[in-house]
C-alpha positions as CSV (number, residue, x, y, z in Angstrom):
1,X,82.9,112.6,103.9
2,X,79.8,113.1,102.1
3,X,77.8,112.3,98.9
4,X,77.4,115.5,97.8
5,X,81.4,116.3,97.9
6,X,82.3,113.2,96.4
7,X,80.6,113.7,93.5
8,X,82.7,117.0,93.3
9,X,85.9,114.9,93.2
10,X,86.1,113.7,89.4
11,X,89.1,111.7,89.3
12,X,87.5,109.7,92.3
13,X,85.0,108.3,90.3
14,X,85.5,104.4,89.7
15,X,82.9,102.3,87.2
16,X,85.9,99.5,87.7
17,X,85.7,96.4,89.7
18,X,89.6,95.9,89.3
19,X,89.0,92.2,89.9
20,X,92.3,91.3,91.7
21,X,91.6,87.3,91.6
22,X,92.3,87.6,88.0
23,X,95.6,89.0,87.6
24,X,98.2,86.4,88.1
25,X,96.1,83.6,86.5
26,X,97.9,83.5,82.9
27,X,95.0,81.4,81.7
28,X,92.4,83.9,82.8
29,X,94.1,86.6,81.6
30,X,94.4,85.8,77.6
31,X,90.9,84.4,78.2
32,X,89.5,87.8,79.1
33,X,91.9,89.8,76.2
34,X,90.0,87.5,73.9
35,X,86.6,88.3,75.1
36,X,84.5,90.0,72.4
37,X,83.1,92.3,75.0
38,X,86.7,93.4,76.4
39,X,87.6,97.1,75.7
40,X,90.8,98.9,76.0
41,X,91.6,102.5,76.6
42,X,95.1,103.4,74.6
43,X,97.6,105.8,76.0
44,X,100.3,107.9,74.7
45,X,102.9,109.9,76.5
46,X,100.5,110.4,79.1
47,X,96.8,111.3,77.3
48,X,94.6,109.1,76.5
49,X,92.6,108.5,73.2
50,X,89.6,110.4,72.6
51,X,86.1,108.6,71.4
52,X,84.8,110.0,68.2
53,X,82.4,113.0,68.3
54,X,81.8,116.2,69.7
55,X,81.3,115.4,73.0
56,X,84.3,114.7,75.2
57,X,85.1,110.4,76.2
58,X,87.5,108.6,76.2
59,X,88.3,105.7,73.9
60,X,87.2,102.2,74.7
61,X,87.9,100.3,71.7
62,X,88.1,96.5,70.7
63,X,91.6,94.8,69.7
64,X,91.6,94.7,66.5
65,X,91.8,98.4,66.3
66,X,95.4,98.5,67.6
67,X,98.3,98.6,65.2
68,X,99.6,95.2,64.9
69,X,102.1,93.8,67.3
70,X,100.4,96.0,69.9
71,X,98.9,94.5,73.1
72,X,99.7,91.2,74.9
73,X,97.4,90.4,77.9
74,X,100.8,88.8,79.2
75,X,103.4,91.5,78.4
76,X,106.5,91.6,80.6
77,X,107.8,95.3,79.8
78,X,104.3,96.5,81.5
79,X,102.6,97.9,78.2
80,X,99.6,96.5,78.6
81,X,97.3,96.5,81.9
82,X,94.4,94.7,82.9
83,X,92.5,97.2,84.4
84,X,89.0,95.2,86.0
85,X,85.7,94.7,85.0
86,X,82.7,97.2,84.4
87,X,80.7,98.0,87.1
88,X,77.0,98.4,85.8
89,X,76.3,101.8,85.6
90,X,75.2,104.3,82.7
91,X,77.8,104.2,79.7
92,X,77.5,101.7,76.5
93,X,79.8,99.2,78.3
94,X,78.1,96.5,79.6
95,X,78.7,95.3,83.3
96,X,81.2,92.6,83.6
97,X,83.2,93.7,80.2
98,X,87.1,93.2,80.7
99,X,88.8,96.6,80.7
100,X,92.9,97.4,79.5
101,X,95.3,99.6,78.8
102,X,97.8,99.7,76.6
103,X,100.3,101.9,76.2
104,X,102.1,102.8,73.3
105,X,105.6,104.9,72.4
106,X,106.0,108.3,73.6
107,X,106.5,109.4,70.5
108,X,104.4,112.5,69.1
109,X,100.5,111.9,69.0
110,X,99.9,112.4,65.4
111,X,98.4,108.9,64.6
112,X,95.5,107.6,65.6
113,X,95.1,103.9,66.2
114,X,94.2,103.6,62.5
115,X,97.2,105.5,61.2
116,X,95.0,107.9,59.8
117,X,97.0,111.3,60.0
118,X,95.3,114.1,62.7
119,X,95.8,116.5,65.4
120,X,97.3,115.3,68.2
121,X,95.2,118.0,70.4
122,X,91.8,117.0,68.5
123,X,92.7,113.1,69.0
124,X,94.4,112.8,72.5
125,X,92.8,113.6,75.8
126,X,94.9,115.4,78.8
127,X,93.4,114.1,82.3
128,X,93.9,117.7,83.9
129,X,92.5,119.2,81.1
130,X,89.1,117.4,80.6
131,X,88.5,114.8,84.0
132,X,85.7,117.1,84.9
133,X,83.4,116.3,81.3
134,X,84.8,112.8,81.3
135,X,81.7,110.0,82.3
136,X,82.6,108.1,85.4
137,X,83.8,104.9,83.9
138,X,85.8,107.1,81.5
139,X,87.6,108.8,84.5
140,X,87.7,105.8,86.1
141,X,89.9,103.8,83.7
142,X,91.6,106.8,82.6
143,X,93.3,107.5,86.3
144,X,94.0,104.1,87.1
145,X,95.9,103.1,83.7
146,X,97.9,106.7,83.6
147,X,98.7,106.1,87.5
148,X,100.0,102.9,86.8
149,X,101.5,103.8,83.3
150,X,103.6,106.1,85.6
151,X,105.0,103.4,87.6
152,X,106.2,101.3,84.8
153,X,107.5,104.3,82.7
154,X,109.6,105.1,86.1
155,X,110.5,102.0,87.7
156,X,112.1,99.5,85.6
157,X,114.8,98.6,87.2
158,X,115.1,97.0,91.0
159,X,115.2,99.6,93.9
160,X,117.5,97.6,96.2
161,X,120.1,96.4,92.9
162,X,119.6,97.6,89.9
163,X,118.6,95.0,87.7
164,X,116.3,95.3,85.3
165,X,112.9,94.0,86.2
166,X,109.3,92.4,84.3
167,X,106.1,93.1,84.6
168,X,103.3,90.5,85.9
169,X,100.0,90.2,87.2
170,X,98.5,92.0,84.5
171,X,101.0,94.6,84.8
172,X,100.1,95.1,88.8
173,X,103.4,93.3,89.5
174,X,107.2,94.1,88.8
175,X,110.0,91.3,89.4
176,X,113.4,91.8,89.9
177,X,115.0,89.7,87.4
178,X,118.4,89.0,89.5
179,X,116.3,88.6,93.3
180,X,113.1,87.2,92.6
181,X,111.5,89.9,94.9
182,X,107.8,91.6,93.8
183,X,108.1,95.3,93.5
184,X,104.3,96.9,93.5
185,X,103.3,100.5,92.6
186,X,103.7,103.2,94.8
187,X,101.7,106.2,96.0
188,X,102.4,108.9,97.7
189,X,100.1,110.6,100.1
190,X,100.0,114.4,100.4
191,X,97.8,116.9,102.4
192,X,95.8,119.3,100.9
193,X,94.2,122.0,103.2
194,X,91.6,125.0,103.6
195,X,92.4,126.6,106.4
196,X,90.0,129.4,107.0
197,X,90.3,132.3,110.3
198,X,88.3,134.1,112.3
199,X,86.6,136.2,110.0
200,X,86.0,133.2,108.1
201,X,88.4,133.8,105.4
202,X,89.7,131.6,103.0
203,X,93.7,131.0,102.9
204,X,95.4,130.7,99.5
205,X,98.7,131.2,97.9
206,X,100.5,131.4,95.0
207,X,103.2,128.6,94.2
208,X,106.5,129.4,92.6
209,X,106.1,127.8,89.7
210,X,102.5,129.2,88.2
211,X,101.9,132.3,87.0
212,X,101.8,135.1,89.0
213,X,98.2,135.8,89.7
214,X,97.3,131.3,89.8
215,X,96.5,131.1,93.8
216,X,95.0,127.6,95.1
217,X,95.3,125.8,98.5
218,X,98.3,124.8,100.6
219,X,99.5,121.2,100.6
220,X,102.3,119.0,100.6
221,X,103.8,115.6,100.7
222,X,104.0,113.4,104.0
223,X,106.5,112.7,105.3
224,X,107.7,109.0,107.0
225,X,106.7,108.7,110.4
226,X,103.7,111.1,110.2
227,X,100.5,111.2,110.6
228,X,98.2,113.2,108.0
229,X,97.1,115.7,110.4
230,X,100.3,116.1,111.8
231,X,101.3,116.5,108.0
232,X,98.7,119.2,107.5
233,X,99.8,121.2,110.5
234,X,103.3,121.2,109.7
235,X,102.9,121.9,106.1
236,X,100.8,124.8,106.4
237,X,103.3,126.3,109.1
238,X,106.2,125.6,106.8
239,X,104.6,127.4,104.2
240,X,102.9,130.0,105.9
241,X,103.6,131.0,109.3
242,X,100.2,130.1,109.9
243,X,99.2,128.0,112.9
244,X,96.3,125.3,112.8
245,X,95.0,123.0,114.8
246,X,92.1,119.9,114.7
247,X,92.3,119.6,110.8
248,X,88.6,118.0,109.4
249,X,89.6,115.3,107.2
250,X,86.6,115.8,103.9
251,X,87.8,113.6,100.9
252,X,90.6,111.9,99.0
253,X,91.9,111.7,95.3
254,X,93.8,110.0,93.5
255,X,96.4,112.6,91.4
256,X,98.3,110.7,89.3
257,X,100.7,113.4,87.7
258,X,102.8,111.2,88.5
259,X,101.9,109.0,91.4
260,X,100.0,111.2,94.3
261,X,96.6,110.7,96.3
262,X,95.3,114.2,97.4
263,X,94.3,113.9,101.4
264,X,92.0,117.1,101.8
265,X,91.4,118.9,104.9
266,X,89.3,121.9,106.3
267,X,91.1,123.5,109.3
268,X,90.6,127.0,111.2
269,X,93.6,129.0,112.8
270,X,94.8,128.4,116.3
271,X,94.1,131.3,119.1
272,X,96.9,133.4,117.7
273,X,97.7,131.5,114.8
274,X,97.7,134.6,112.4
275,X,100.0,137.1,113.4
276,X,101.7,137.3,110.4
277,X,101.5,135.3,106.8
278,X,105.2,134.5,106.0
279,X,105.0,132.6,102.4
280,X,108.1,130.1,102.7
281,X,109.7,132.0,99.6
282,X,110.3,129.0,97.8
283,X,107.3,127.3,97.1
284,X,104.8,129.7,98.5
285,X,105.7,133.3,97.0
286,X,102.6,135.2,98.1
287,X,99.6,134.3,100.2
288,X,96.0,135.9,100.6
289,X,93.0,135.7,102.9
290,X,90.4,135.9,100.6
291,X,86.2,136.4,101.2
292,X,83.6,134.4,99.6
293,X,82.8,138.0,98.2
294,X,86.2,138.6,96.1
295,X,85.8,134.8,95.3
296,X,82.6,136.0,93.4
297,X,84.1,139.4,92.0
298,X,85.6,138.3,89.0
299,X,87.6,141.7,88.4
300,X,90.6,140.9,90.2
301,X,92.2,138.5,88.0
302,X,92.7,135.9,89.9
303,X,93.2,132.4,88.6
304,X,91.9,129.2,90.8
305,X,92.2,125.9,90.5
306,X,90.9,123.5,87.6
307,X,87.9,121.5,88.2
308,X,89.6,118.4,88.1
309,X,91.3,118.6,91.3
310,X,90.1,118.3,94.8
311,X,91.5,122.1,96.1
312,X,88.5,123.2,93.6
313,X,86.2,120.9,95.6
314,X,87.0,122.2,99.0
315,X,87.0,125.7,98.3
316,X,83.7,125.3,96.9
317,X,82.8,123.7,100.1
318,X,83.6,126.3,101.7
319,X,82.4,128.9,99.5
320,X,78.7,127.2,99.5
321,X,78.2,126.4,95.7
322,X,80.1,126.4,92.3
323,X,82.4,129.3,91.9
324,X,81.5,132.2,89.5
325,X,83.0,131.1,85.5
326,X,84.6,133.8,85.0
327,X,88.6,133.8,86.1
328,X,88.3,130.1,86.5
């Protein structure tokens, strides 16, 4: 994978040395919460709080701007995470500072910190929405608490008995309070793919749950057992018809809505691969070979995917530069 396509991959940008050493030592842990240089980035109900000003960052603040009660470098019910340390880089955080998350209820945004009454939409970031303008320590921080946020919100009981369980380790760990046994976040992998023929066309389709005229690329979740290639060639054949073969591997990143890492691939059609599109009429409704020329003509309607998400990346690959504004 290279540079150049990385840096087209927002929410793969880490400014976070997430300092594992440091989690499960208790001492170290209130010792870093009580650094003066230690900043947290607050969550609620999934968005993150938004840094005063016009332009768009997220929230790093010190601990004594959180409502009181809020944030215990020790907490058991995983509300607050340590997240690493700064990596040196630009931004006004110095390298080394501690970085956390806390998360507070899911109850409607219309608080800040403060308690100062304002809009929820002006005040609270949405990672889709803005990952793309965020700096890279911002994205950074921003991906890993809401990916582990996820977890907590979604596993707080034990898998194999049902008892509740505690967070530890700087909320990287869950403990099942009736076994003893360590429960650790999950992700799970899924294949992304651009699979282009022989007139060099690019394959997209529309899913069953966007609008009508939304097309992006194929993917899907992998399955136990399976190999990511393998994954890509079945997936696409499940959704399609269509038949690859030798998928490129080109970049990875992390989606955490909730708990996914994107696996992108670039793949052409098998020798006879095409012979007819069949959309799986369930996920896949319609499907279209498009060229890089109706990509640019921005009378069709057609709406692509954000710029937050690596299918944006790899049809911009392929296309050979940004895609035209309009329609996007």
């Amino acid at each position: 994978m290279s540079r150049d396509f990385q840096s087209l991959l927002p929410l793969s940008r880490q400014r976070v040395d997430r300092d594992h050493a440091s989690r499960t030592d208790a001492d170290v842990l209130r010792r870093l919460w009580a650094d003066d240089a230690s900043r947290i980035v607050v969550l609620r109900g999934g968005r993150a709080l938004a840094a005063e000003g016009e332009a768009v960052a997220v929230a790093l603040i010190t601990a004594d701007r959180l409502p009181e009660g809020v944030g215990d470098p020790l907490a058991d019910d995983g509300s607050t995470l340590y997240l690493g340390r700064a990596l040196e880089g630009p931004g006004p955080i110095p390298p080394g500072s501690p970085l956390w998350a806390v998360f507070l209820p899911d109850a409607p945004a219309h608080e800040d910190t403060t308690g100062d009454r304002t809009s929820a939409d002006e005040r609270w970031l949405d990672l889709r929405l803005t990952a793309a303008e965020l700096d890279d320590l911002g994205a950074g921080v921003f991906t890993e608490a809401l990916a582990v946020g996820n977890w907590h919100r979604t596993h707080t009981h034990c898998p194999r008995c049902g008892a509740p369980s505690r967070a530890e380790a700087g909320g990287w760990v869950r403990r099942c309070t009736v076994q003893g046994i360590e429960l650790f976040p999950r992700t799970d992998a899924a294949v992304i793919v651009g699979v282009v023929d022989d007139r060099d066309r690019l394959l997209l389709g529309s899913n069953a749950m966007w609008e009508n005229n939304r097309y992006s690329l194929l993917a899907g979740f992998v399955e136990p057992g399976e190999s990511l290639e393998t994954a890509a060639i079945r997936e696409i054949g499940e959704e399609s018809g269509v038949v690859i073969d030798d998928p490129e591997y080109v970049g990875s990143q992390p989606w955490p809505f909730p708990a996914s890492l994107m696996v992108g691939f670039l793949a052409r059609v098998a020798p006879g691969g095409t012979a007819a599109e069949r959309p799986d009429g369930e996920e896949i409704l319609d499907l279209r070979w498009f060229t890089r020329d109706e990509l640019a003509d921005g009378r069709h309607g057609i709406l692509f995917p954000g710029r937050s998400s690596i299918a944006r990346a790899i049809i911009e690959r392929w296309y050979g530069g940004p895609l035209p504004e309009a329609g996007f």
